[in-house]
N, C-alpha and C positions, 0 to 999 in steps of 0.2 A: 742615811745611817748604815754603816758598814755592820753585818752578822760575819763571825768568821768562827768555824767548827775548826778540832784539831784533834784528828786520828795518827796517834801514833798504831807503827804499825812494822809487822815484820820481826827478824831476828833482833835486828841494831834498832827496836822502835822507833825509827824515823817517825818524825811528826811530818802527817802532811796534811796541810790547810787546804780545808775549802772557805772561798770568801766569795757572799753574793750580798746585792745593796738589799735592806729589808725590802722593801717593794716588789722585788725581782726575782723573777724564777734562776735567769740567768747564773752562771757563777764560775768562778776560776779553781781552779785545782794547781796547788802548787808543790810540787816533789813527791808523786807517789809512787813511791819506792817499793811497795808489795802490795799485793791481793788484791785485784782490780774487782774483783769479786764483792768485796766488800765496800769500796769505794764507789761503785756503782749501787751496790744497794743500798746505803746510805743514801745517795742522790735522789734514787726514785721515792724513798721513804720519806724527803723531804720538800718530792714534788720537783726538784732538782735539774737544770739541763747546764751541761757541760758546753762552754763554749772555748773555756783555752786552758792549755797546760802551760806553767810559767817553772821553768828548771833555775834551779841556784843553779847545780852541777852536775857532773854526769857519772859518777859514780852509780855505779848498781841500786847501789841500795836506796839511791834518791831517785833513779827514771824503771826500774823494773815494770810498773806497771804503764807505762806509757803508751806502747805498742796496742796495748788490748781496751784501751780506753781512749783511743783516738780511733780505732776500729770501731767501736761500738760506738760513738757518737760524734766523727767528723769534725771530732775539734781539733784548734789551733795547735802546735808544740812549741814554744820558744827558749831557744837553747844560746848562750854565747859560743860561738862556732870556736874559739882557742878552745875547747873543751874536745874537740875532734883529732886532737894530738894526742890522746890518752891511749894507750895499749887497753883491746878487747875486754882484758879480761878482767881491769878495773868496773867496766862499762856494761856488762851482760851483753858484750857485742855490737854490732854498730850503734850508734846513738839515732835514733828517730826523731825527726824533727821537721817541721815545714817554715819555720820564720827563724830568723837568726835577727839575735839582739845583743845590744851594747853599751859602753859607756856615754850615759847622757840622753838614752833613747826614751822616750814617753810613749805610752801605747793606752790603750783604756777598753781593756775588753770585758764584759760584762757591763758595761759602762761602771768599770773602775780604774780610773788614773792611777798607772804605776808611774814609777823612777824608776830607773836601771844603773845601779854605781857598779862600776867595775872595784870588784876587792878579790885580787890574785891572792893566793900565798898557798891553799890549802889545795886547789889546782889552779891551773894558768888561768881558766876560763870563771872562775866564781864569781859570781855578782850576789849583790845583795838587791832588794827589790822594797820600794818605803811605798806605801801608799796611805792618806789619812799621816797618822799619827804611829801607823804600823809600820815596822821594818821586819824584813824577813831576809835571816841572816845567814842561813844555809849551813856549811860547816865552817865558817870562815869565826863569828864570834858565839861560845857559847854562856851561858851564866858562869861566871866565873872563871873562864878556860876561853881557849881557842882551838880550829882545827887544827888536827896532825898534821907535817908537812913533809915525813917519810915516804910518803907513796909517790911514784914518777907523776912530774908536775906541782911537783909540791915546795915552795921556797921559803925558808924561813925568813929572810929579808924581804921577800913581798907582803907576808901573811903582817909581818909586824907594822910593816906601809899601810898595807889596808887597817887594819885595826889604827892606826894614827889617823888615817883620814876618817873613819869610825867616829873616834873621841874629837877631832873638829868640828863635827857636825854641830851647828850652831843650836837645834833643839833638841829636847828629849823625845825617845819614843818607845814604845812599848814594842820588845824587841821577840822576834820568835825566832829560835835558832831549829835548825835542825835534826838534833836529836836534846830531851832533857825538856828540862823547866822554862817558861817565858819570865823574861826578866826586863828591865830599862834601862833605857840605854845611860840615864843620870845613875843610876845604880854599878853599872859596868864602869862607867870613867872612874868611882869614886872607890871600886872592891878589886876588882879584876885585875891582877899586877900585869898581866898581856896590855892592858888597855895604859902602862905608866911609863 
């Protein structure tokens, strides 16, 4: 059984998930975008170790705390490497990262089974990330909305590709985007006019 907390956090409250299996101290941290400080104290308050950073995208506001939370505890960063085409100053500067992942790649750290879909549009490199019955959607779908596709890297005709290959997804799943409210994904096909 999957526990997953979710700290938004920072200017743009980014949500960023921690998920570890009940049993397990172990856990994954995905897009922590500010205040390692906190996100670390968090972890130890719940007994917590840090074994992998799992990136939607490389936006700032999504990897800020990256650098000072793989310093402090040696964990994994996985990053889709198209996201290294992004100009610095999208990024808080180089993107840090020790694994590079993709479309169709399966990984299981913490001993939790991701997916990795590739869904371009909001920058070249986004992915979405499903594990369980969870999907983790970065800034690609939100409730109701989708990501901006203004910023370099950003295509309206990808974003609207990914989001169709979104609503083919043959099950529902309880959807966490990266910034706002969790919502499902039977909910987004049936309200969301991005997802028609």
């Amino acid at each position: 059984m999957l526990t997953l907390h979710t700290l938004p956090l920072g200017a743009y409250q980014t949500n960023c998930y921690i998920l570890h299996q009940e049993d397990s101290s172990s856990c994954v941290v995905i897009d922590p975008g500010y205040t390692p400080e906190v996100i670390l104290d968090f972890l130890v308050s719940r007994g917590l170790s840090l074994e992998a950073i799992l990136l939607t995208h490389g936006h700032f506001d999504h990897v800020g705390a990256v650098r000072e939370l793989a310093a402090e505890t040696g964990c994994r960063v996985y990053l889709n490497t198209e996201e290294l085409s992004m100009p610095p100053q999208l990024t808080a500067g180089p993107l840090y990262y020790t694994d590079a992942y993709s479309e169709g790649d399966s990984l299981c750290p913490a001993g939790i089974p991701f997916r990795v879909l590739s869904t371009p549009g909001h920058t070249a490199g986004s992915v979405c990330l499903i594990t369980g019955n969870y999907l983790f959607s970065g800034d690609t779908l939100f409730s109701g909305s989708c990501g901006r596709t203004d910023l370099p890297g950003g295509s309206k005709r990808d974003i609207r590709n990914s989001l169709r290959r979104l609503a083919e997804l043959p099950q529902d799943y309880s959807v966490h985007p990266g910034h706002g409210e969790s919502t499902t994904l039977a909910w987004e096909k049936q309200y969301n006019p991005y997802m028609t």
